[in-house]
PDB file with SEQRES, HELIX, SHEET and CRYST1 records, atoms N, CA, C and O in Angstrom:
SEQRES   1 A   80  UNK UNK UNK UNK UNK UNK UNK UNK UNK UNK UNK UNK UNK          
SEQRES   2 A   80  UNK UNK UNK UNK UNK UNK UNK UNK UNK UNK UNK UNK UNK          
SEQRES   3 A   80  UNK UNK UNK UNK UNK UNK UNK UNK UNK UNK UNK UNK UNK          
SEQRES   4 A   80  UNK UNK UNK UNK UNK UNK UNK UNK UNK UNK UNK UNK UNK          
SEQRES   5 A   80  UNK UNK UNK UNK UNK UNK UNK UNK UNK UNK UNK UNK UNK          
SEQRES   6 A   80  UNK UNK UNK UNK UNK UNK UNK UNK UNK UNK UNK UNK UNK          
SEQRES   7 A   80  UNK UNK                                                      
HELIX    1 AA1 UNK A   22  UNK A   28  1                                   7    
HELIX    2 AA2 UNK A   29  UNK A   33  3                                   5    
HELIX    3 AA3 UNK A   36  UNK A   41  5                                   6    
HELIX    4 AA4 UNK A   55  UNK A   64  1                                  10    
HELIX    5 AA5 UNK A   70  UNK A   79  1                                  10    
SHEET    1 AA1 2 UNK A   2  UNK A   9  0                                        
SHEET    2 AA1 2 UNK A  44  UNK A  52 -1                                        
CRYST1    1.000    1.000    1.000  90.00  90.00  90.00 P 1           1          
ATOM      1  N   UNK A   1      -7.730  17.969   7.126  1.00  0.00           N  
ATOM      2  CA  UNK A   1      -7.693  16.535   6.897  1.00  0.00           C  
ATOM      3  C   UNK A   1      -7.429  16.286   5.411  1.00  0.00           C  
ATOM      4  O   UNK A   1      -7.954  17.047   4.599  1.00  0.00           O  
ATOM      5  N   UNK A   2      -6.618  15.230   4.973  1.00  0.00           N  
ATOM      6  CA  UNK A   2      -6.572  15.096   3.478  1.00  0.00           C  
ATOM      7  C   UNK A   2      -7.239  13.516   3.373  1.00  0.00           C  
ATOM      8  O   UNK A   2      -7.390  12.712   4.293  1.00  0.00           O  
ATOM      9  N   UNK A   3      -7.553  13.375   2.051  1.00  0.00           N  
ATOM     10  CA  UNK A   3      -8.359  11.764   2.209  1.00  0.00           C  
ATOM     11  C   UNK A   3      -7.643  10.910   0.563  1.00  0.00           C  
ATOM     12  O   UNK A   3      -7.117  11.321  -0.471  1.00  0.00           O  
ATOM     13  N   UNK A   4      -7.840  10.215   0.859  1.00  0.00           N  
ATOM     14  CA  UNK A   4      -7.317   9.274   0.035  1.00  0.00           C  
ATOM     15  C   UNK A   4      -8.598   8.518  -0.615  1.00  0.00           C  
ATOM     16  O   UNK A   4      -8.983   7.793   0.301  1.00  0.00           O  
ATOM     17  N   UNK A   5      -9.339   8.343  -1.578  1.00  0.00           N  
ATOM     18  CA  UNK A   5     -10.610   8.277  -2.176  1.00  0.00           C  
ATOM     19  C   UNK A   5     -10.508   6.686  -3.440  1.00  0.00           C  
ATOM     20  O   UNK A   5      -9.484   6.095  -3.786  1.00  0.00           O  
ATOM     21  N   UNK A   6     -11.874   6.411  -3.832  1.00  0.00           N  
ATOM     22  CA  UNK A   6     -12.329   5.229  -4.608  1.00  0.00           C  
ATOM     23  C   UNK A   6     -13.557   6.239  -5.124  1.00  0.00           C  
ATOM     24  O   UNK A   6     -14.351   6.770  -4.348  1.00  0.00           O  
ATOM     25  N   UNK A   7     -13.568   6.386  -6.391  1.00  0.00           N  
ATOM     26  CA  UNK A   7     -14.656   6.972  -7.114  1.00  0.00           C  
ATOM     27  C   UNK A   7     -15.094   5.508  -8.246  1.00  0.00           C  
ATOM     28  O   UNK A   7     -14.197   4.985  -8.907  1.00  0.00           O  
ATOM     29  N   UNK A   8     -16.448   5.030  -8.320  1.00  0.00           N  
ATOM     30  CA  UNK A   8     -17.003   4.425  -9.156  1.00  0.00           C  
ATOM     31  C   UNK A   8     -17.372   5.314 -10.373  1.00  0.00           C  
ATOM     32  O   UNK A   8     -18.105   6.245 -10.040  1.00  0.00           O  
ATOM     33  N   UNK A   9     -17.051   5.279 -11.739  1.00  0.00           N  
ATOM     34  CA  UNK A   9     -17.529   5.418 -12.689  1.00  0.00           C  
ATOM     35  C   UNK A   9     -18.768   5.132 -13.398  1.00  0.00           C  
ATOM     36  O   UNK A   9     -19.126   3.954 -13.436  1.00  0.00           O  
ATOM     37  N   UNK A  10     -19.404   5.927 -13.907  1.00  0.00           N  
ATOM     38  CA  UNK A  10     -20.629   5.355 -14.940  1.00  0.00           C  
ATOM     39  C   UNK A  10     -20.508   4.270 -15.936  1.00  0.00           C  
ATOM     40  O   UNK A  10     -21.473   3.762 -16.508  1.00  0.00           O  
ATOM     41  N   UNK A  11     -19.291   3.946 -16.111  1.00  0.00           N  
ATOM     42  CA  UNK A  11     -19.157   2.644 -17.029  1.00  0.00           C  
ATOM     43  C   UNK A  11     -18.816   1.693 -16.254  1.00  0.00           C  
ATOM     44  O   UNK A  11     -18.484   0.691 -16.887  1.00  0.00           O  
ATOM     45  N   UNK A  12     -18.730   1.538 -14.609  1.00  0.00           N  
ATOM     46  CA  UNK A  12     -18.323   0.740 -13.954  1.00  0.00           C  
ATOM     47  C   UNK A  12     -16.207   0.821 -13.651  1.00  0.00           C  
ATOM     48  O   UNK A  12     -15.705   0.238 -12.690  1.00  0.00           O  
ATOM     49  N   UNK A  13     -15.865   1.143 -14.058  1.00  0.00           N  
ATOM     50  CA  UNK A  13     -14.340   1.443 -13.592  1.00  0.00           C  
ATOM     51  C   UNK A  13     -14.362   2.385 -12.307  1.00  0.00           C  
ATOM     52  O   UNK A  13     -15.239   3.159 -11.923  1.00  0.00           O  
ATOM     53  N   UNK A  14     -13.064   2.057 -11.741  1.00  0.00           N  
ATOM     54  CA  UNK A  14     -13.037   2.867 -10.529  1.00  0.00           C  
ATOM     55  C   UNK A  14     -11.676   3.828 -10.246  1.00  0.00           C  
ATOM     56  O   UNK A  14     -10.546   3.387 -10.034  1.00  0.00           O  
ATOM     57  N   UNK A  15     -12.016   5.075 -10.289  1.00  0.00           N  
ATOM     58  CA  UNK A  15     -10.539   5.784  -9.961  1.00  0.00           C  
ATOM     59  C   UNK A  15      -9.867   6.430  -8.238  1.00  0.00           C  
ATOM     60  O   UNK A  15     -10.361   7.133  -7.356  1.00  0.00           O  
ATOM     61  N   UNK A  16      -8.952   5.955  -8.361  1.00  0.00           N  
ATOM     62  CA  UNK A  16      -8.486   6.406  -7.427  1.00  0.00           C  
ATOM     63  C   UNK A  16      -7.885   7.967  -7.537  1.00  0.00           C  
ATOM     64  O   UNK A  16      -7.307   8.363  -8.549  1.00  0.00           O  
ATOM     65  N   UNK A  17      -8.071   8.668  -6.532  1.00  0.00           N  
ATOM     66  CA  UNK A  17      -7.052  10.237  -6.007  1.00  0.00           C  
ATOM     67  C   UNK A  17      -7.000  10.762  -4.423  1.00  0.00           C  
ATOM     68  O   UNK A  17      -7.647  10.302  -3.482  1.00  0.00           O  
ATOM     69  N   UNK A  18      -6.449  11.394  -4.413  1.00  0.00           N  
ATOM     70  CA  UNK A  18      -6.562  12.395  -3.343  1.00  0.00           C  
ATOM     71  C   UNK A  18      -6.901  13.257  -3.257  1.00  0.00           C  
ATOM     72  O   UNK A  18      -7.096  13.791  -4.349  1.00  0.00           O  
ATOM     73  N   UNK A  19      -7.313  14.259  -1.818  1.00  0.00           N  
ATOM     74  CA  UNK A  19      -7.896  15.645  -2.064  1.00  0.00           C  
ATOM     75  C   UNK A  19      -7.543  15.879  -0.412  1.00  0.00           C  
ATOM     76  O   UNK A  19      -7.153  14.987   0.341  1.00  0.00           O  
ATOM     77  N   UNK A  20      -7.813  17.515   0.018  1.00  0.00           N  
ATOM     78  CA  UNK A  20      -7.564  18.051   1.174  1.00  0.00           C  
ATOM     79  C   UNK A  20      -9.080  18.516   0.957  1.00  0.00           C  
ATOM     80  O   UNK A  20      -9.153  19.616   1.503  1.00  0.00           O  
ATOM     81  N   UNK A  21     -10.023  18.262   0.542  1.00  0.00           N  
ATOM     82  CA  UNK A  21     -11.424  18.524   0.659  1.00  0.00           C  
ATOM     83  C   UNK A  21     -12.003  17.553  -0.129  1.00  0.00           C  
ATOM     84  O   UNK A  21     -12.199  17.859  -1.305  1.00  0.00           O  
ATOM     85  N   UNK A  22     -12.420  16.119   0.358  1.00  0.00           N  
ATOM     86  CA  UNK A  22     -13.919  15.371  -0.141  1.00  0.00           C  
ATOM     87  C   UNK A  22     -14.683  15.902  -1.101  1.00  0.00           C  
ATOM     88  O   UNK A  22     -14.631  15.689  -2.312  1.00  0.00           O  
ATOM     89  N   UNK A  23     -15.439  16.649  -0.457  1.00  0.00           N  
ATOM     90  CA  UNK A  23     -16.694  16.983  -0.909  1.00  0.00           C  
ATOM     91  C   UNK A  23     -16.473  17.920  -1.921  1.00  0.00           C  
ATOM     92  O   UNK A  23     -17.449  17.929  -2.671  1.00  0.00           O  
ATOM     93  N   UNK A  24     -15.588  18.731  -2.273  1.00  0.00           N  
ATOM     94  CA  UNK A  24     -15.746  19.625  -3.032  1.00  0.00           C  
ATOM     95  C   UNK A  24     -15.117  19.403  -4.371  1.00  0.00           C  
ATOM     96  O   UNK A  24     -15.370  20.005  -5.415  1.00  0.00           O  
ATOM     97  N   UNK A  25     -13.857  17.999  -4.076  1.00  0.00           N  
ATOM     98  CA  UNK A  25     -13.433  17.581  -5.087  1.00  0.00           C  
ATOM     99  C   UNK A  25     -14.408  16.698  -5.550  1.00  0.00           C  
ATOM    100  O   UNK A  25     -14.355  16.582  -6.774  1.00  0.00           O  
ATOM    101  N   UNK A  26     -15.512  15.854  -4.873  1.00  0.00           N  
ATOM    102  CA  UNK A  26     -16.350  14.981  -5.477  1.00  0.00           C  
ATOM    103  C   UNK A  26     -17.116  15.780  -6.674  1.00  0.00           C  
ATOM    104  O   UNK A  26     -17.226  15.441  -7.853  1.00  0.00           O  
ATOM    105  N   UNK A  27     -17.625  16.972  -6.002  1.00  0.00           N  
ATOM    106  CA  UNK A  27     -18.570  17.885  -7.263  1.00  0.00           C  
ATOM    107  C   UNK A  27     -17.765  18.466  -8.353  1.00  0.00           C  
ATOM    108  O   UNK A  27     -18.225  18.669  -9.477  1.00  0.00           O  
ATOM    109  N   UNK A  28     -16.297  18.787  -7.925  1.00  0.00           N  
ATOM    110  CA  UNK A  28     -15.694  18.931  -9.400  1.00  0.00           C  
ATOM    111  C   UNK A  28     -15.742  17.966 -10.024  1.00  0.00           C  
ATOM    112  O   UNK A  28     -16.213  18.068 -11.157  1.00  0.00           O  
ATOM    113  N   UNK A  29     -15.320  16.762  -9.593  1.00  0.00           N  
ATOM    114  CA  UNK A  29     -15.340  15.107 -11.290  1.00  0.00           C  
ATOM    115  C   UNK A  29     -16.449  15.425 -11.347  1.00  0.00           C  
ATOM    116  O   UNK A  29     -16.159  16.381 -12.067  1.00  0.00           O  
ATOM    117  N   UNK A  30     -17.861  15.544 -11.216  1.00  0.00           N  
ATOM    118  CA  UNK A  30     -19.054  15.732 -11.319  1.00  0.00           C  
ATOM    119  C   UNK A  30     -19.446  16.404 -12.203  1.00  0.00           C  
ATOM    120  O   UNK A  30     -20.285  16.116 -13.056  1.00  0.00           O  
ATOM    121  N   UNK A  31     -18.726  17.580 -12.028  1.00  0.00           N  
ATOM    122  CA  UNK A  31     -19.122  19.049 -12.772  1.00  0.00           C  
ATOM    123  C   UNK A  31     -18.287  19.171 -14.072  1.00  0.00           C  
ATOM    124  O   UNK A  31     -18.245  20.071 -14.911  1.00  0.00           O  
ATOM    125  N   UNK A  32     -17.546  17.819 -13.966  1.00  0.00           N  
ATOM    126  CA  UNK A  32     -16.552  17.863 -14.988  1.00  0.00           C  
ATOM    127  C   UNK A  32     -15.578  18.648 -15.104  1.00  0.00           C  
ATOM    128  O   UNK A  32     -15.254  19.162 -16.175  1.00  0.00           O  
ATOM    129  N   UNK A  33     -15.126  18.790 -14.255  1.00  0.00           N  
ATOM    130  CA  UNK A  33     -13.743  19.295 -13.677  1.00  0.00           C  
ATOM    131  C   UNK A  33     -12.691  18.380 -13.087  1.00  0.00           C  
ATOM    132  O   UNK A  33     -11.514  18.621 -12.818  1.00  0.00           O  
ATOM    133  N   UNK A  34     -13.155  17.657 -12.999  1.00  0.00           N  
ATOM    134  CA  UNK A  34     -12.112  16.902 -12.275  1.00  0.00           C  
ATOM    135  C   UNK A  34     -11.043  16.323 -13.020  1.00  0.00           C  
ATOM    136  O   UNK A  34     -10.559  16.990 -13.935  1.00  0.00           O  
ATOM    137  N   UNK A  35     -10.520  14.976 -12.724  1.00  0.00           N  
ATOM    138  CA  UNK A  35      -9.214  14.620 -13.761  1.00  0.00           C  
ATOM    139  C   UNK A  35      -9.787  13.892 -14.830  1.00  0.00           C  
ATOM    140  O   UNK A  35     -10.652  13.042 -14.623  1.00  0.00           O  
ATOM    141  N   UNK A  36      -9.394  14.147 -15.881  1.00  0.00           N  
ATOM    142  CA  UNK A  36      -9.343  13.598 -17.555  1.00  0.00           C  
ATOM    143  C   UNK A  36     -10.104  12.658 -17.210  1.00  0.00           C  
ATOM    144  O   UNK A  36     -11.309  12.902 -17.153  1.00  0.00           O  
ATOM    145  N   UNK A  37      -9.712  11.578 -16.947  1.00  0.00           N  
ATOM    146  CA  UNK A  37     -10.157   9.978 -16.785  1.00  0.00           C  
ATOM    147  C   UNK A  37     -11.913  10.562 -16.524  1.00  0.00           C  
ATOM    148  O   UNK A  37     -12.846  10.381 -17.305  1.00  0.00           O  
ATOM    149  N   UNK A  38     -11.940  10.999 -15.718  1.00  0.00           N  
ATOM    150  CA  UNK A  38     -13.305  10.901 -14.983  1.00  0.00           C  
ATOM    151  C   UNK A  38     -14.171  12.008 -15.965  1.00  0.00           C  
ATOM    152  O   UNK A  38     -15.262  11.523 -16.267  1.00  0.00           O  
ATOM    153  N   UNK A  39     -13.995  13.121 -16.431  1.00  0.00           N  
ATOM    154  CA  UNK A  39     -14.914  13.473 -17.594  1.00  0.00           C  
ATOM    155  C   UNK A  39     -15.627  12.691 -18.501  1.00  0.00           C  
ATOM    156  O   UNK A  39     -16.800  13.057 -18.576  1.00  0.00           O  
ATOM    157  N   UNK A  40     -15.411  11.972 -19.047  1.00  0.00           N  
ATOM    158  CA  UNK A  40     -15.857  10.901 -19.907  1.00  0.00           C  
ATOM    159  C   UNK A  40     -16.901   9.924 -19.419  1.00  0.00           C  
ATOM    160  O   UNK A  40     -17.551   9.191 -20.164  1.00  0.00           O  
ATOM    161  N   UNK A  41     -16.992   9.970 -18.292  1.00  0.00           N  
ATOM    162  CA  UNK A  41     -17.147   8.255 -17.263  1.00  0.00           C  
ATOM    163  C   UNK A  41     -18.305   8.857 -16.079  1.00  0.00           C  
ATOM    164  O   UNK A  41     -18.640   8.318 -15.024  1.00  0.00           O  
ATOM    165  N   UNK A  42     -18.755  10.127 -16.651  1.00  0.00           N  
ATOM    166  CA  UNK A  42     -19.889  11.030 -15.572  1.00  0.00           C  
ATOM    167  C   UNK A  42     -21.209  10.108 -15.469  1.00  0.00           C  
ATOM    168  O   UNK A  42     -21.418   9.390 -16.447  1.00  0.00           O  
ATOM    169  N   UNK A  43     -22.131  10.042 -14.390  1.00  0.00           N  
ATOM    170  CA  UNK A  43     -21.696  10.114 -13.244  1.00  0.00           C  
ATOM    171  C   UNK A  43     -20.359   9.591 -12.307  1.00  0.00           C  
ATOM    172  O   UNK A  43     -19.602   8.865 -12.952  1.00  0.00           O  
ATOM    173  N   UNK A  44     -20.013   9.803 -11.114  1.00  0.00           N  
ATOM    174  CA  UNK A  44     -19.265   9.294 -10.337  1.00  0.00           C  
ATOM    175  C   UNK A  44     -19.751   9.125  -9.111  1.00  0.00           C  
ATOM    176  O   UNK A  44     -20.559  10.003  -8.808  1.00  0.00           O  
ATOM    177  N   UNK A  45     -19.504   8.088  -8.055  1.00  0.00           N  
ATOM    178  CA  UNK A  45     -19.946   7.838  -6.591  1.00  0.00           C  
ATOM    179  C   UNK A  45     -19.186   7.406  -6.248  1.00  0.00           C  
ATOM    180  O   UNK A  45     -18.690   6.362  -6.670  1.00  0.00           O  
ATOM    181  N   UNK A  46     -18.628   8.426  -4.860  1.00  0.00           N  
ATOM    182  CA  UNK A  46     -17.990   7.840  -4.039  1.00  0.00           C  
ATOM    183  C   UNK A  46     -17.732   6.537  -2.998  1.00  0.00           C  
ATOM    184  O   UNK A  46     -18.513   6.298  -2.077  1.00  0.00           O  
ATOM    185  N   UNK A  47     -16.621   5.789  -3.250  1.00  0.00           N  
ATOM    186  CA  UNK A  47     -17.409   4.447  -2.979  1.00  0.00           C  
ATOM    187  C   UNK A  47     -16.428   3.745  -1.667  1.00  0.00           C  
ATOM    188  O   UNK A  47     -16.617   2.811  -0.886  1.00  0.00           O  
ATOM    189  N   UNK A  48     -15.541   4.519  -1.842  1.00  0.00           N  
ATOM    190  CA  UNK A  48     -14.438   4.381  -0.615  1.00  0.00           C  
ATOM    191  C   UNK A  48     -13.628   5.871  -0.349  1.00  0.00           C  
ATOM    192  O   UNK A  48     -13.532   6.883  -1.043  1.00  0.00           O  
ATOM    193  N   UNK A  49     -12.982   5.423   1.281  1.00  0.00           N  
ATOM    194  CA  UNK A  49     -12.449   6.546   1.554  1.00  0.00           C  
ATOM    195  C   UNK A  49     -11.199   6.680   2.925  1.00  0.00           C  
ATOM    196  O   UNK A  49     -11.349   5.791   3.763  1.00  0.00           O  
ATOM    197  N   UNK A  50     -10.257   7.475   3.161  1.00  0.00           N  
ATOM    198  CA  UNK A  50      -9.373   6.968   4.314  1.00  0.00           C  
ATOM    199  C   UNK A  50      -9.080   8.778   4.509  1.00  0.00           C  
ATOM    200  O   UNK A  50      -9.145   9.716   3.715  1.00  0.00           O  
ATOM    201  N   UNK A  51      -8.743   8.677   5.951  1.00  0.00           N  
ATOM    202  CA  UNK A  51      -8.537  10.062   6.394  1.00  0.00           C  
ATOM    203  C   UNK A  51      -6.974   9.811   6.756  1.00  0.00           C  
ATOM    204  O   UNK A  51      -6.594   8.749   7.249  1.00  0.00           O  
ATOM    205  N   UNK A  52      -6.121  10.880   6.464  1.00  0.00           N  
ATOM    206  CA  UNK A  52      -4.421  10.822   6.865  1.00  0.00           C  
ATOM    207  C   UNK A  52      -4.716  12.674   7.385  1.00  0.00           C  
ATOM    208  O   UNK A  52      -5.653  13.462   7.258  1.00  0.00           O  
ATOM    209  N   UNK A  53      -3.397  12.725   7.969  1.00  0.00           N  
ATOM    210  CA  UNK A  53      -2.940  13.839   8.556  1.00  0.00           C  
ATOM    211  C   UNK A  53      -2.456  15.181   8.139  1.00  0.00           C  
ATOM    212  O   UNK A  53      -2.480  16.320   8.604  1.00  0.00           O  
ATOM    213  N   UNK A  54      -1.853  14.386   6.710  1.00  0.00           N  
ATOM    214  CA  UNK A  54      -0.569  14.971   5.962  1.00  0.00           C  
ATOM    215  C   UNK A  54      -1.371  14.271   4.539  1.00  0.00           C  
ATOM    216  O   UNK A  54      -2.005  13.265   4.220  1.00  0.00           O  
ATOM    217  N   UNK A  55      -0.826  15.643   3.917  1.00  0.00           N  
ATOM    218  CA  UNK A  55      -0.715  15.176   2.189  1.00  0.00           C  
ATOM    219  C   UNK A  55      -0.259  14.164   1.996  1.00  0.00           C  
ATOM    220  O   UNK A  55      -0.823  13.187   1.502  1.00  0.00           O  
ATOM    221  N   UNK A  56       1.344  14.296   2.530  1.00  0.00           N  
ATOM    222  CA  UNK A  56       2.404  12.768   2.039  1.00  0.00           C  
ATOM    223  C   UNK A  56       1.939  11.539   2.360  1.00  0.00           C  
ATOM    224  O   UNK A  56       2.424  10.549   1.813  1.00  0.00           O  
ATOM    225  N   UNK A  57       0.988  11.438   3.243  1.00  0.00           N  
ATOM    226  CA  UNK A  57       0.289  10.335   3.777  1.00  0.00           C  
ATOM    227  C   UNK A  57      -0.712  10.298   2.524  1.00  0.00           C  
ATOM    228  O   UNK A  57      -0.397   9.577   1.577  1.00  0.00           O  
ATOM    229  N   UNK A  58      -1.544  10.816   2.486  1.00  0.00           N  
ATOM    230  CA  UNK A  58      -2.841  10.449   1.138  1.00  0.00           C  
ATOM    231  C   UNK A  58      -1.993  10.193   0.279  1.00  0.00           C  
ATOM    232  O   UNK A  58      -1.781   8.981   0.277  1.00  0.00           O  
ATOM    233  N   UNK A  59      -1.207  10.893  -0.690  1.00  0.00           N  
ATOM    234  CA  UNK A  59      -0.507  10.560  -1.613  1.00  0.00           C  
ATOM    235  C   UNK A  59      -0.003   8.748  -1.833  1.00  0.00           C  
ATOM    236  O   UNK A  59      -0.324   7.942  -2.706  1.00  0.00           O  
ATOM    237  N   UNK A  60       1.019   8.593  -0.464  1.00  0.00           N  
ATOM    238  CA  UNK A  60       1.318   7.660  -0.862  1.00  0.00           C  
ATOM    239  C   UNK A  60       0.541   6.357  -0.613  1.00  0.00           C  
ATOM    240  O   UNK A  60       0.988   5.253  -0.924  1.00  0.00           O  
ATOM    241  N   UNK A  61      -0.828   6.590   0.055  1.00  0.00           N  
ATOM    242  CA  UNK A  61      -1.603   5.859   0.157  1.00  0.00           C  
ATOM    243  C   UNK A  61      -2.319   5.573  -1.364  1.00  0.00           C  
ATOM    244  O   UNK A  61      -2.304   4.429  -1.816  1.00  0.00           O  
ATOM    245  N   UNK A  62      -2.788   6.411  -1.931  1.00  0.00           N  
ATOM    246  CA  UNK A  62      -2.969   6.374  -3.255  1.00  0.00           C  
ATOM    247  C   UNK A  62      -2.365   5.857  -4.308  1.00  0.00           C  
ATOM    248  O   UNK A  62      -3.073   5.744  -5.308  1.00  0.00           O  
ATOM    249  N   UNK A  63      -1.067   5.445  -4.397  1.00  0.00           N  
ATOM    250  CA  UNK A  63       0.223   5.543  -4.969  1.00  0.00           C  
ATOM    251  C   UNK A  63       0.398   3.652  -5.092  1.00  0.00           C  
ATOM    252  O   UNK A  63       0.764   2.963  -6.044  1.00  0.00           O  
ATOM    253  N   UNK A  64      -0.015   3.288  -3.777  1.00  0.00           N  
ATOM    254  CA  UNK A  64      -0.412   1.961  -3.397  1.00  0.00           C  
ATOM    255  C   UNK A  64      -1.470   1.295  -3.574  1.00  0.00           C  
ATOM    256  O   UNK A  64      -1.498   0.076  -3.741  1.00  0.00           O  
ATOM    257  N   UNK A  65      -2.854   2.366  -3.542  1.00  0.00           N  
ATOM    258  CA  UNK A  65      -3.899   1.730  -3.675  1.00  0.00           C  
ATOM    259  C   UNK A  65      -4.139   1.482  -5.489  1.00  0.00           C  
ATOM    260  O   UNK A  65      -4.911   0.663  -5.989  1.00  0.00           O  
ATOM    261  N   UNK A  66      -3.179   2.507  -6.278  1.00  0.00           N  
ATOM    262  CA  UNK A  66      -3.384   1.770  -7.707  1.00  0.00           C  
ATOM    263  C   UNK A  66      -2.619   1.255  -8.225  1.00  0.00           C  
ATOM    264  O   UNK A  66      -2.736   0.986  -9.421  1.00  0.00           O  
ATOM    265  N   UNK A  67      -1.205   0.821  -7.276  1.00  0.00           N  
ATOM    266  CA  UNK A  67      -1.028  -0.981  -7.903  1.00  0.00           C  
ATOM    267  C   UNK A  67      -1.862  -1.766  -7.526  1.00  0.00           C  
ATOM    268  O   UNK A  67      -1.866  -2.815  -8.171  1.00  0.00           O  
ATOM    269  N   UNK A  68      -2.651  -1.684  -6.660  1.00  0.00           N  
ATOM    270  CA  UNK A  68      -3.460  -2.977  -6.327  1.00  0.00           C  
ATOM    271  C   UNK A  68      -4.581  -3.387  -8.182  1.00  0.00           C  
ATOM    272  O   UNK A  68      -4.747  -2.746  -9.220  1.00  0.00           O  
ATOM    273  N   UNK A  69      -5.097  -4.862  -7.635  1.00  0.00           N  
ATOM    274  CA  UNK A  69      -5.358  -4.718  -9.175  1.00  0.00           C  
ATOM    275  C   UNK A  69      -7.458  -4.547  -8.659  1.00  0.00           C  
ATOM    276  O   UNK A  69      -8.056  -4.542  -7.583  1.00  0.00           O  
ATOM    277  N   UNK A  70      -7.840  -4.451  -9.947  1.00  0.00           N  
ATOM    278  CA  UNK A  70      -9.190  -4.353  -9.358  1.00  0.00           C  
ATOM    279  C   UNK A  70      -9.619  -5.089  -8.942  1.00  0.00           C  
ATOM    280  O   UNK A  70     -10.661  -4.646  -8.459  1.00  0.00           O  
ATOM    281  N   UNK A  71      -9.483  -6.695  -8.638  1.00  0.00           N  
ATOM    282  CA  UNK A  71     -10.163  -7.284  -7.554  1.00  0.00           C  
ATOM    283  C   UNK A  71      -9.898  -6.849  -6.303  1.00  0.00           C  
ATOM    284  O   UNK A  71     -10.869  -6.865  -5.547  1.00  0.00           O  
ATOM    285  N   UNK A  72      -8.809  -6.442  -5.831  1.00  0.00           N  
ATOM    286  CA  UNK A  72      -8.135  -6.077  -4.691  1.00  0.00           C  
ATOM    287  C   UNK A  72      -8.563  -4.911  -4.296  1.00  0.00           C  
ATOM    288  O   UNK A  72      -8.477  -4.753  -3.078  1.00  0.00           O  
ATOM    289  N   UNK A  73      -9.141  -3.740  -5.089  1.00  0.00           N  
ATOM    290  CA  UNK A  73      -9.795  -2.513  -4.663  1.00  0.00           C  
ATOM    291  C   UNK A  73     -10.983  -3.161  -4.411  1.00  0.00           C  
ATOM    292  O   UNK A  73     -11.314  -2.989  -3.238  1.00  0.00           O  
ATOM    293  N   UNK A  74     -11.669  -3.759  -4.964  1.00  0.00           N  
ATOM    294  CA  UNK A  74     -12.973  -4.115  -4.471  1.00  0.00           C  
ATOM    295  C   UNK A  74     -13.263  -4.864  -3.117  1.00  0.00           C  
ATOM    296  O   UNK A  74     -14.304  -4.715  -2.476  1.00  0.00           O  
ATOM    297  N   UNK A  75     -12.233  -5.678  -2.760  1.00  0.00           N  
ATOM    298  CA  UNK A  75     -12.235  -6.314  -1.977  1.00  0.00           C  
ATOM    299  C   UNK A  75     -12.333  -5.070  -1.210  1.00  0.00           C  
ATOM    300  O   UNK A  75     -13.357  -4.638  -0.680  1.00  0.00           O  
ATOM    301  N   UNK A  76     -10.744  -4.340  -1.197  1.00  0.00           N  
ATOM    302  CA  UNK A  76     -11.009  -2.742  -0.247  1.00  0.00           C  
ATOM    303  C   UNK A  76     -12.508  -1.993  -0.244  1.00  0.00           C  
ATOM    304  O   UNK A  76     -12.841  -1.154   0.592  1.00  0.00           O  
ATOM    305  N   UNK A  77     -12.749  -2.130  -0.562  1.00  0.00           N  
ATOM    306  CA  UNK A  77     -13.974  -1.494  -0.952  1.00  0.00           C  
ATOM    307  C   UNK A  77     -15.657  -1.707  -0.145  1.00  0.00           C  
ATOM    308  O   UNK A  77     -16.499  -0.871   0.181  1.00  0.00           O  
ATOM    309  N   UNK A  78     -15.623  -3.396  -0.019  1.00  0.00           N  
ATOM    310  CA  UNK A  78     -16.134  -4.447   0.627  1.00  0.00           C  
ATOM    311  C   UNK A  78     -15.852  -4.038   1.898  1.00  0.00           C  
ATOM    312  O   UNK A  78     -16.664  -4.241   2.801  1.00  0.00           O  
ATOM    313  N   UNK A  79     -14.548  -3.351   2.139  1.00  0.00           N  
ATOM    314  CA  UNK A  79     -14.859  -3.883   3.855  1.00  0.00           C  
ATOM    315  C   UNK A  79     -15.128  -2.669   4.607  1.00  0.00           C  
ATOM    316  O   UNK A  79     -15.480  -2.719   5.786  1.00  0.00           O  
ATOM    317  N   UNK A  80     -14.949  -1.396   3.862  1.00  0.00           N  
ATOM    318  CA  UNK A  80     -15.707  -0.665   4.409  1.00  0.00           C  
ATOM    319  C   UNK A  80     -16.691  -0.543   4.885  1.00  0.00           C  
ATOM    320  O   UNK A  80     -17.024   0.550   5.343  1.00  0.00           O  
TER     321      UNK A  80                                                      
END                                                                             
């Protein structure tokens, strides 16, 4: 399964990515491994999430979900 993700930041910002494993990419931003952005901004909580089939599917779900602007992720976010 690959997932398409909403991570909340410790300063309140929210990043979007993808992964073919959740959970294991959650403990890398954690562990401070994860991408640039999110080292800085430790803790992180997962705060949204979507399951696709295919990489190319998460990807371009992702790709979409950060033009949206941040009211619009939140809203996404909300209706989970």
């Amino acid at each position: 399964m690959n997932y398409t993700y909403i991570l909340k930041c410790a300063d309140g910002t929210l990043y979007c990515g993808w992964t073919n494993d959740l959970e294991k990419r959650l403990k890398s931003h954690n562990d401070g491994k994860g991408a640039k952005y999110t080292r800085s901004r430790l803790p992180v909580t997962l705060v949204y999430y979507e399951e696709f089939d295919s990489p190319v599917e998460a990807q371009k779900r992702e790709y979409r979900i950060k033009k949206l602007t941040r009211q619009e992720k939140l809203k996404l976010i909300e209706k989970q």
